[in-house]
N, C-alpha and C positions, 0 to 999 in steps of 0.2 A: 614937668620933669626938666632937668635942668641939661641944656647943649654938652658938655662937657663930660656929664653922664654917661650919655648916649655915643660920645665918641671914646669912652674906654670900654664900653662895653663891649665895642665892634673890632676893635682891635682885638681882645683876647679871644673871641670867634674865630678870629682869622686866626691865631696863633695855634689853637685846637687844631683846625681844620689840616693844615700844615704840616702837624705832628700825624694826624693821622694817612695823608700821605706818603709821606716819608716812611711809617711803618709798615706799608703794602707794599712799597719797592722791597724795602730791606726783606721782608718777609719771602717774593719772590723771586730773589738775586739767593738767598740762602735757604731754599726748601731744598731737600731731599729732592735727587732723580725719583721717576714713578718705577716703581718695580716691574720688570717684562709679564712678568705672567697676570698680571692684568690686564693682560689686553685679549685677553680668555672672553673677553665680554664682546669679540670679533666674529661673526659667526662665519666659519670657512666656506669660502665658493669655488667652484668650478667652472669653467667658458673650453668650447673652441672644441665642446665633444663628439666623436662622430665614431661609424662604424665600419669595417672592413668584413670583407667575410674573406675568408685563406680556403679556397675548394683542394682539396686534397685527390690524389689516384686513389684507388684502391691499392691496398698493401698486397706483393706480390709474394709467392711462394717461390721455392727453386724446379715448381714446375709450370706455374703458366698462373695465369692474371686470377686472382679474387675475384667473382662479380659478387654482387650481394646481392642480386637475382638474375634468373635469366628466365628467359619465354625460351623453350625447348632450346636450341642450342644456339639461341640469340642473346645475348645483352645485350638487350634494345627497352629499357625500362629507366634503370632511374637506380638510387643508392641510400641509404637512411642516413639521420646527421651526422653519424659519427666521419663522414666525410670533409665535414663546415666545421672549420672551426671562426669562432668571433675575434678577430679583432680591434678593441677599445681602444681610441684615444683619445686625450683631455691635457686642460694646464690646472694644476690648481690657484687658486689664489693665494692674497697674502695672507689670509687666515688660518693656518695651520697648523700655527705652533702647540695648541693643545690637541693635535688630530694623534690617535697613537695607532691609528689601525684604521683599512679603507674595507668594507661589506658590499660585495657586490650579487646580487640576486637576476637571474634571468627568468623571463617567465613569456611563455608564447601563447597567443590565446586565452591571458587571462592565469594560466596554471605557470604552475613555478616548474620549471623542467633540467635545474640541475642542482645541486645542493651548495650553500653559499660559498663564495669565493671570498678568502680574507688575506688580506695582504699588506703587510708593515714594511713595506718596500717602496711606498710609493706614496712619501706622505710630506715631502720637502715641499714649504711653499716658494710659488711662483715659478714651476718647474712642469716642463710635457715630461706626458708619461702615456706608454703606451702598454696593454695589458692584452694577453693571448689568453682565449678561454677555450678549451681546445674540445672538439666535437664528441670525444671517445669520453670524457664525461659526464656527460648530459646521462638525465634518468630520464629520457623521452626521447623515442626516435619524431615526437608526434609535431615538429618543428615549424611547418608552414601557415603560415600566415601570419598576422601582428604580434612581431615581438618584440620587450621589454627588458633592458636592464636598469634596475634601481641601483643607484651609491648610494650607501650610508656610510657618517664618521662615526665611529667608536662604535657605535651601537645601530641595531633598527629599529625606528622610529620616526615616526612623521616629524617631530623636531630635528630627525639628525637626516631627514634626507638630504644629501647635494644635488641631484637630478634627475631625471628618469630618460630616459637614452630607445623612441621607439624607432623600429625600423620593422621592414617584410620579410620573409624568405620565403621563396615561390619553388613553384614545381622544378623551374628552369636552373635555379642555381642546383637543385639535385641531378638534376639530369646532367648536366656541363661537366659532372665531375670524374664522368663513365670513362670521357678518352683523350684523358690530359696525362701527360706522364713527369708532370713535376709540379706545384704544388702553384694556384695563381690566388691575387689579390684582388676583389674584386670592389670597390666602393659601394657604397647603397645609401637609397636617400635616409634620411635620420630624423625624426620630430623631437624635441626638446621638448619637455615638459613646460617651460617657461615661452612656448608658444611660437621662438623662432625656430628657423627649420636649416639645418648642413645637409647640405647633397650632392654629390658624384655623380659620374656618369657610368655605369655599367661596363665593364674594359675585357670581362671575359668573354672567352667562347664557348657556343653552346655546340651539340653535338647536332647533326641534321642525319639525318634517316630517309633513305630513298624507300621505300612498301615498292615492289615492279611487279606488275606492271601499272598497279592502280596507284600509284603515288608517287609520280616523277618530280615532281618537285617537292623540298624540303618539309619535312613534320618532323616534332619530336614526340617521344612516344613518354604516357605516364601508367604506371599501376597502379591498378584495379587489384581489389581486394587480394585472397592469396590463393587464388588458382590459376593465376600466368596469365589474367584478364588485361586488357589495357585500354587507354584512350587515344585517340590520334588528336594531336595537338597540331595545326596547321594556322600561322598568321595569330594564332591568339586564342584561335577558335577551336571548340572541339568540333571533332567532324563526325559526320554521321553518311553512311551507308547503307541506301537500303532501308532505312528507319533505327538501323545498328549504331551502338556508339559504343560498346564494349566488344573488344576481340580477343582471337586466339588466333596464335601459331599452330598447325598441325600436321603432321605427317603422312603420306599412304604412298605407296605404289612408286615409291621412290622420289617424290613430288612433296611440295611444301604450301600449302594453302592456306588463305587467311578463312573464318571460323567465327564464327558469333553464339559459337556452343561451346562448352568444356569438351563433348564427346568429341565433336569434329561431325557432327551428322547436316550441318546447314553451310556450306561454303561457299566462299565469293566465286561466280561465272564471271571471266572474263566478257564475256556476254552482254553482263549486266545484272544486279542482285544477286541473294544470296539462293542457290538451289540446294536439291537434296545430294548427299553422298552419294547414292544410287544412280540417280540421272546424270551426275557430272560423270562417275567412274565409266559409263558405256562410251564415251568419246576418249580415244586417247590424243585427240586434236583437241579436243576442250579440255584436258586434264594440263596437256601442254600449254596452252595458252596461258588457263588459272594459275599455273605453275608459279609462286612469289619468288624475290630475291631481296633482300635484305642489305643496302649498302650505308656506309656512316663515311660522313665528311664534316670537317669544320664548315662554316660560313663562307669564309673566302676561299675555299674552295671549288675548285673544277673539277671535273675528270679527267684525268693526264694518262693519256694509252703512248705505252712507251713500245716500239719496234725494234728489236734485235735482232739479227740474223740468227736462226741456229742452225740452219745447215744451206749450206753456199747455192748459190742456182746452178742449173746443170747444163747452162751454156758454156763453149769451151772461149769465147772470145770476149764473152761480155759478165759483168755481174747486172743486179736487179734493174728491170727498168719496168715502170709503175707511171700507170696515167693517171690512176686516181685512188683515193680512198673514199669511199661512200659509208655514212654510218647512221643505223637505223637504232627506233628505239628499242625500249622493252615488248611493246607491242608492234613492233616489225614498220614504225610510222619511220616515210624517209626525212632525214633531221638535215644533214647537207653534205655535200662531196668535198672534198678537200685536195685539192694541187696544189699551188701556192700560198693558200689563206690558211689561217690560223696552223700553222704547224710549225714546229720550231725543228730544224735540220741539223744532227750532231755530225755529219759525216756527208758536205754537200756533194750535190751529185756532179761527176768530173766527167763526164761523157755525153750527157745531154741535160743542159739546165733545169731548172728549177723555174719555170716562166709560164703566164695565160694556163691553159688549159692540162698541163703536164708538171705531173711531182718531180720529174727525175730519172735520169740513167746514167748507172756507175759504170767505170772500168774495170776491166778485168782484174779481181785482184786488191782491187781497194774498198769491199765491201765483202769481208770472207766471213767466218763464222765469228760471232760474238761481238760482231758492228751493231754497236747502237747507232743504226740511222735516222729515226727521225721519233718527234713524240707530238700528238698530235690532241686537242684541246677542246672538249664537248661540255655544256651547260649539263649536260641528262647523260644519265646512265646510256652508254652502246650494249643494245641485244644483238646486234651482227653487225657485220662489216662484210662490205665487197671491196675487192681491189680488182681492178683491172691491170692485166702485163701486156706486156707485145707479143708474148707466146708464152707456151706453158714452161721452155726452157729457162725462162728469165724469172721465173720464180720463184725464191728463195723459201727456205723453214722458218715458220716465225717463232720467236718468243717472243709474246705480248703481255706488257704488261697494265695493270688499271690500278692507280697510284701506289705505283711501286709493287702491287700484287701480281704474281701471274694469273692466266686468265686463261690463255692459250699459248699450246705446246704444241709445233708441228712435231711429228715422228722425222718427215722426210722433205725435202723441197717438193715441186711440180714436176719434176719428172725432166725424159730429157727431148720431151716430142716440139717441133717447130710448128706443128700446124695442131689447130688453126692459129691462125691472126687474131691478135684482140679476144684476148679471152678472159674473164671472169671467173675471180672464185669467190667462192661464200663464204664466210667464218663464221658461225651461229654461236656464239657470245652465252646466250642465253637456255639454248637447249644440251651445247657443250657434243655436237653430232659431229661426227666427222667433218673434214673438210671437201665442200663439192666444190663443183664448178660448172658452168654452162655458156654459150655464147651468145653473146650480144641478140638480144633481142625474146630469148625463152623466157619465158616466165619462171623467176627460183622460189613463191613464195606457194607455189601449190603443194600440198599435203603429201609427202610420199604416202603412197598406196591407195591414192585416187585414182579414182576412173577418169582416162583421158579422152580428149577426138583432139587430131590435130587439122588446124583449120588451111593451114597450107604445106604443103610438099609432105601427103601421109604417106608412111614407107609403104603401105599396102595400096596406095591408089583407091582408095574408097573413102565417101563421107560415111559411110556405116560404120569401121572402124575402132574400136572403144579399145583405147589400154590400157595398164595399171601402168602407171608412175613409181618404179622401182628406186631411180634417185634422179635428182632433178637433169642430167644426163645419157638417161633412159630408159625407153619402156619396151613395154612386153606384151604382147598381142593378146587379148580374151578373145580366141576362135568360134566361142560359139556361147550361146547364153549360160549354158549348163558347167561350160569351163570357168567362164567368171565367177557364176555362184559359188565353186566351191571353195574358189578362194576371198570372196567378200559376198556374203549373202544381201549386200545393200549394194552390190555393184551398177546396178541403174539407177541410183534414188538420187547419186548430185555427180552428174558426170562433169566436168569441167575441161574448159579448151587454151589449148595452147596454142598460140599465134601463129608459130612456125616450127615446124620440125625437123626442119632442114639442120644434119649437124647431130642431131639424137643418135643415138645407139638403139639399135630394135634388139632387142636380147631374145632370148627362146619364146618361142608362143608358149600363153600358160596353158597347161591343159590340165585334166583331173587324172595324171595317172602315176602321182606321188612324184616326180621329177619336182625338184625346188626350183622358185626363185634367186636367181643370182644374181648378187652385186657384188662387184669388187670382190672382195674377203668373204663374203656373207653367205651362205647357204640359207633359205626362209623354207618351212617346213609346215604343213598342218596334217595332225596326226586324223584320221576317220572320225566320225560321230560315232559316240556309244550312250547309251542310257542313262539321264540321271535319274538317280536315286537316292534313298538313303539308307541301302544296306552297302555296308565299306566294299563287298566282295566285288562291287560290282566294276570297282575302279580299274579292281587288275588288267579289263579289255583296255585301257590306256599304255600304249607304248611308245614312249619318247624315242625313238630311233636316228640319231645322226650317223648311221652307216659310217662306224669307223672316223670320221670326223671327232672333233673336241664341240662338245655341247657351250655355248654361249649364254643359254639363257630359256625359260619356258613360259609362260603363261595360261590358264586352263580359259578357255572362253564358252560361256553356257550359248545355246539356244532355245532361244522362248518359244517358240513355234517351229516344232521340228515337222510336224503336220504341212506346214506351208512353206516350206524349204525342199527343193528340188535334189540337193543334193544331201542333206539330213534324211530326208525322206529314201532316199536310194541306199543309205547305209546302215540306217534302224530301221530293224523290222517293225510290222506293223503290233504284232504281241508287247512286243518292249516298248512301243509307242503311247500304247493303250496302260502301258503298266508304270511309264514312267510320274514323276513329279509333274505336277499342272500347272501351268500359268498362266493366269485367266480364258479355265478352260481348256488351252492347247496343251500339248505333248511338250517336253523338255526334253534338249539332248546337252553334251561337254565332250569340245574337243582341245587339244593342246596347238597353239601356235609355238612354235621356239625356232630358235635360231642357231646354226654349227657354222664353225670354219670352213672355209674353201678346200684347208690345207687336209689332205688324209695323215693319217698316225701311224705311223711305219708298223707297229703292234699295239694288237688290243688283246688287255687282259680280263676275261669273265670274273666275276667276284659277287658274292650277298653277303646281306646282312645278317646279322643274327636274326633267329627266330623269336616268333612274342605269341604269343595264345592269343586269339582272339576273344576281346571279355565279353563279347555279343557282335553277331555280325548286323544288328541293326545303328550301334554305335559307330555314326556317319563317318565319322574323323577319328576313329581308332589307328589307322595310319599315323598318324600325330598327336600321341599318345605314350608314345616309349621311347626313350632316350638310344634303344638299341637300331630303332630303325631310322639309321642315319647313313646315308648314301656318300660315304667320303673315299675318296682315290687320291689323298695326302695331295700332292702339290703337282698330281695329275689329272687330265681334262674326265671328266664324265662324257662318253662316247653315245652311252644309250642306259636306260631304266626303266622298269616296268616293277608295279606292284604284283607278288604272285601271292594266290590264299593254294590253302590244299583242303580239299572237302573231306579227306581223309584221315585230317588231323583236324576235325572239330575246328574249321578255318584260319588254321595259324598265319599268322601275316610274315611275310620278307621280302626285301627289295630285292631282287636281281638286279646288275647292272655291271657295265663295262666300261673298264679303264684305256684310256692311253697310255701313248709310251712317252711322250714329250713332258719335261719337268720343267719347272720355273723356280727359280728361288729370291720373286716378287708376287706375295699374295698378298690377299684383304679381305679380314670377316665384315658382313655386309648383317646385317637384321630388315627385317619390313616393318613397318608400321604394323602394329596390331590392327585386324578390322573384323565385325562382326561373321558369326560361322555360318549364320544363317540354320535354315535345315537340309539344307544339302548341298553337293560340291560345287554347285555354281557359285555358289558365294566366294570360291577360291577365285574368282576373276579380279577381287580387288587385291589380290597380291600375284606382283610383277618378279618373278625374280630375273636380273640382266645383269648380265658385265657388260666393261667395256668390248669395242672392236676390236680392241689389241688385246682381249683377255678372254680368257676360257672360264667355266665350275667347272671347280672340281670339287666339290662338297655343298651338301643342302641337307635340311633337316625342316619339316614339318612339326611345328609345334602349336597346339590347338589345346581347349581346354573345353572343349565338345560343342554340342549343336541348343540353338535355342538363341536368344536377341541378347541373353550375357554370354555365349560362348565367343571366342577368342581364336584367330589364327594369325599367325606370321613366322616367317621363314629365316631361319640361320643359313647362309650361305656363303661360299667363299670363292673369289674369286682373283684366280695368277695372271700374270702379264703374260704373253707369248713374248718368249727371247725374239731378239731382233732377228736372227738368222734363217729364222724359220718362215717369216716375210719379208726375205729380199725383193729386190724388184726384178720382174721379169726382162732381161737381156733383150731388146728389139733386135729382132731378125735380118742380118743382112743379107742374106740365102736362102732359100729352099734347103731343108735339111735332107740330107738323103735323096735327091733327087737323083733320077736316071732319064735315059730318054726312051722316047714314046714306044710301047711292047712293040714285039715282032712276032707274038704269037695271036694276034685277033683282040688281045686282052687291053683297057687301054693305048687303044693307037691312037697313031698322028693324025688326029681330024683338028686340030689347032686351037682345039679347048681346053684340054686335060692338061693335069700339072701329073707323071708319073714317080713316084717314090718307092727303096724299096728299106724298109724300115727294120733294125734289128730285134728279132721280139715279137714282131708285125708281119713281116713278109711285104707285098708288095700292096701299094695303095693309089688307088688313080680317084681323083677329082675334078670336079669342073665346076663354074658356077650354081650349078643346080644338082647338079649327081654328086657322089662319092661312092664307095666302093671298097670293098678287102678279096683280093683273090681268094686266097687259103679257106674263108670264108664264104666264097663265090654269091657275093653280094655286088650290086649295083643300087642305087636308088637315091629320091629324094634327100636333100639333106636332113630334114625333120629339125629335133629337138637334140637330137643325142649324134648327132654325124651319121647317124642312118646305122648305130652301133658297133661301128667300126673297133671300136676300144684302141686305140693306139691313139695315146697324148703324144707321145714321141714323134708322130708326122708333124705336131704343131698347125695343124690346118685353123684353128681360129687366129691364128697369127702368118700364114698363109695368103688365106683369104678375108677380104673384110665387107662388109655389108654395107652397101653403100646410098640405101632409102629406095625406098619405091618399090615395085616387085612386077615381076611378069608372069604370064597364067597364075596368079595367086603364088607366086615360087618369088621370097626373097631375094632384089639384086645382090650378085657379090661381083668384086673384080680381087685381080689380084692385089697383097696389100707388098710384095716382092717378089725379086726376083723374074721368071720368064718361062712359059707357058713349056711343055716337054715337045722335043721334037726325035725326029729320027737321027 
């Protein structure tokens, strides 16, 4: 082959190759742009998704909060989801331009729990978007635990999913949303399908639940199925009780008891475990104790007891002065005293600082009524509080409050007495009992209406000595074994002692011959033992009698062995003993405890009820039974009642009973707890009916639905304030009222003892520490119980004379408490 050949052949090679060069540029220099919607072949993404959960309040009415359950008149549980709403947020990618609509599906547990969510709002690539899936449309309250949102584009389909979005919801985000009053956000960890994980930190508040006395520090509570069952949620953990882990709230006898039965028949003993209804209701010192309280705080929360003045102290030179505050728990543990520490001061004190061992003393005038002075800062719920004053002049009426709630209301300051020094008073937080007070050194946490000894300075000079404990203040002598028993048939079984009784009040010897118990305001009453049974008639020997007094309150109390009862046995015969109801074996009797005012009722008006047939007098609780036998004196005190039958009308039933004359126009209907009838009237011992101290009945009703383990009783009853006027305080004495001097007839002379008075109404009355005396009367004698019968309050001799501990020949000391002996 010839050279020359071969070099034109390689030339035209190259020439070709050239051309076609040159036609791939040209070719790419002038192609058509690619048309947009080819890029359909992008498949759309999603990044950067995560979850929110928005806990919402409960929607309110215009008359008080939603809950979506409560445990008796608690919301302490929890709310369903329509509370939670979700939500969503995400960016899309740049893939979207064929996207024309976004399918969102939620599903918890696996189930799909609301119906899908579609949305062409939200379909711009490379753009956040945020999507609210709101609670009130979910078809499932059944929300807790692993849940699921799927996106799909256009359609659903395993090829069109964008991501699946997991996250939890727990018990806690339900519970949190009970006592928030505006709507929060809360993050939650998130799993991505594609196996990274977004996650938050938790930013809400849950609510915390104080259970008192058994739960001082924080739980949250969950539901249990749908009879008002719950779990205690503590640290994480459920809690168990007793081998319990499911409870109830339950009601009796005016008292609130946690319950591990629907009925209420197994309830927690402050004690320890869970006993029976029967065995807790015979203490009403164990009933008190069990007694629950129910309080809710967020997390960062304290307890903040805020101090107001509400009525000024009744010193004329000084306002409050306070050495300390002392504050105890739910179960009466001491937690710590407060003077300078932790208390925050609105109103410092201008008269004696705020330093070491002393809260403060105001000046006159700069601490009057409606001073908020000071608020004071506890981990734990306060069941009491003591404060100690410089005297009872210096201190004030409290309004207290427990964050922001009231709690406690005085009526009245301490009075306007200088002595003693250094004195204490109680605030029972918890039991909500009047306000006492005692001096340094008594013991305030013994049980009123325990059996006392006092270990030093006994007002009677004897270690034999046994008293009842009327208020931590003072007691009352049991003279003889026979007088105790009738008023606590358990009166030797835990007598308990008092360090010092120096400073006590000796009040009347109790003895058995119907004279009451007096405290303060209070009259205490127990009506004779009669028979139980269970024909109705038998009840009518029950007479509630506050002679003329406003009735406060009753309670019926059985005795199981009236056989073995000194003073049951002295008032049922041996026939009715033999013929009564048996308990194991022994004889049964029922008598009434109740309680009346101090104050007598200018008039009392006789009144009954209608008449009812009786539809068998073996039907036990036929008494409560007809709406007609209802014992009501409108918005006047009930004085006294008794059931009467008439055997001459085939037993018809009506209440007699007697009205006051004092009105109130502050009442309150009251209900008891329902508790079993039993088969006969003892079983009325688990209903209490009481007002307060500042309140009278004036209306009760009996309502029962007969005898047997499903029959039913509980009481309608209604209870008025007493107007302030009608407990003023008593004016302290600068004189002898009425006094004269010493007789010239033999009668009362100058022997340098006798106080001589001659009294409008009374005629003449002579006194000494140990005697008293009414001429007209031609009386002399021991003072006793009653002033030796004198009837004349207008001498004012218990303000006279005052009792001043210890006693001579068995005759309690008195000296004068004013004024100067009668002379010639």
């Amino acid at each position: 082959m010839s050279t020359t050949l071969l070099l034109g052949g390689g030339a035209l090679m190259l020439f070709v190759f050239l051309i076609i060069i040159f036609a791939v540029v040209i070719y790419f220099l002038t192609r058509p742009e690619k048309e947009t919607e080819k890029e359909t072949d992008e498949t759309p993404t999603v990044s950067g998704a995560g979850v929110q959960l928005v806990l919402n309040p409960d929607e309110e009415t215009d008359d008080d909060k939603v809950e979506t359950y409560t445990i008796k008149e608690y919301a302490i549980g929890g709310t369903t989801a329509k509370n939670i709403d979700v939500k969503l947020t995400w960016k899309n990618g740049p893939g979207f331009t064929s996207v024309t609509q976004l399918i969102f599906v939620q599903k918890a547990n696996g189930t799909v729990v609301r119906e899908d969510v579609i949305t062409k709002d939200n379909i711009t690539p490379n753009t956040e978007y945020e999507l609210i899936l709101p609670g009130e449309n979910l078809t499932s309250d059944d929300i807790v635990g692993e849940n699921a949102i799927e996106m799909y584009w256009n359609t659903k389909g395993a090829s069109n999913l964008l991501e699946t979005i997991k996250f939890d919801i727990t018990n806690e985000h339900l519970d949190s949303t009970l006592d928030i009053t505006q709507a929060q956000n809360i993050t939650v960890a998130t799993r991505l399908a594609s196996g990274t994980t977004s996650s938050g930190a938790v930013i809400t508040t849950y609510t915390k639940y104080h259970i008192l006395p058994f739960f001082e520090e924080p739980v949250y509570i969950r539901k249990v199925g749908n009879a008002d069952g719950f779990n205690i949620i503590k640290g994480g953990v459920k809690e168990s009780l007793d081998g319990v882990e499911v409870f109830y709230i339950k009601k009796a006898l005016g008292r609130t008891f946690l319950s591990k039965d629907t009925a209420g028949n197994s309830l927690m003993n402050v004690q320890g475990g869970f006993t029976s209804q029967d065995e807790l209701f015979k203490s009403d010192e164990k009933m008190d104790l069990s007694n629950i309280t129910v309080k809710e705080l967020s997390p960062d929360d304290d307890f903040k007891y805020e101090f107001t003045v509400q009525h000024g102290d009744n010193h004329s030179g000084h306002d409050a002065h306070i050495y300390y505050v002392e504050l105890y728990d739910y179960n009466y543990n001491f937690m710590k005293r407060v003077t300078n520490n932790d208390i925050e001061l609105h109103k410092p004190p201008d008269h004696r600082v705020n330093k070491s061992n002393y809260l403060g003393a105001w000046k006159k005038g700069s601490a009057p009524k409606n001073t908020k002075l000071f608020t004071i800062k506890s981990t734990k719920a306060v069941g009491k509080m003591l404060i100690q004053y410089n005297r009872p002049a210096y201190g004030p009426g409290w309004l207290i409050k427990e964050n922001g709630k009231s709690i406690w209301e005085d009526k009245e300051n301490c009075g306007p007495d200088l002595e003693p020094i250094h004195i204490i008073y109680s605030y029972d937080i918890r039991k909500r009992t009047p306000r006492e007070f005692f001096k340094i050194g008594n013991e305030p946490l013994i049980p009123i209406g325990s059996s006392v000894k006092c270990k030093k300075n006994d007002p009677m000079n004897s270690d034999d000595s046994v008293y009842r404990l009327v208020t931590p203040n003072q007691i009352n002598s049991y003279t003889s074994p026979s007088d105790a028993n009738y008023w606590n048939s358990n009166w030797d079984k835990d007598i308990k002692n008092i360090e010092d009784c120096e400073g006590l009040e000796k009040g009347p010897n109790l003895t058995k011959s119907g004279n009451p118990i007096i405290a303060g305001n209070t009259l205490e009453y127990r009506t004779p033992y009669s028979i139980n049974y269970g024909d109705n008639i038998y009840m009518e020997r029950q007479h509630v009698d506050c002679k003329d007094h406003a009735m406060r309150g009753f309670r019926l109390i059985p005795n199981w062995n009236c056989g073995g009862d000194t003073t049951c046995k002295s008032q049922v015969g041996k026939s009715d003993r033999d013929a009564s109801l048996k308990h194991n074996g022994n004889s049964t009797a029922i008598r009434y405890h109740y309680k009346c005012d101090a104050k007598k009722e200018p008039t009392v008006t006789q009144k009954t009820t209608e008449t009812v047939s009786n539809p068998d007098i073996s039907k036990t609780y036929a008494f409560g039974q007809s709406d007609k036998l209802n014992v009501n004196c409108g918005n006047k005190p009930i004085t006294y009642y008794e059931l009467h039958t008439d055997p001459n009308k085939s037993w018809e039933l009506k209440y007699k009973y007697n009205c006051g004359s004092t009105t109130s126009d502050k009442c309150r209907n009251q209900i008891t707890a329902s508790t079993e009838a039993g088969s006969s009237w003892a079983f009325l011992d688990r209903q209490n009916v009481e007002c307060k101290e500042n309140e009278y009945l004036s209306q009760f009703k009996l309502i029962s639905t007969g005898t047997g383990k499903d029959g039913q009783n509980k009481y309608e009853y209604k209870c008025c304030e007493i107007p302030a006027q009608t407990h003023t305080q008593t004016p302290k004495l600068t004189q002898i009222p009425h006094q004269i001097n010493s007789g010239s007839d033999g009668w009362c002379w100058n022997d340098g003892k006798t106080v001589h008075q001659d009294v409008p109404g009374c005629g003449r009355i002579c006194s000494s520490w140990e005697y008293v005396g009414r001429k007209d009367k031609n009386t002399w004698g021991l003072w006793g119980d009653n002033q030796n019968n004198i009837d004349c309050p207008a001498a004012k001799l218990d303000q006279v004379w005052k009792l001043t501990g210890g006693s001579t020949n068995n005759r309690p000391n008195r000296e004068l408490a004013v004024g100067a002996l009668s002379s010639s």
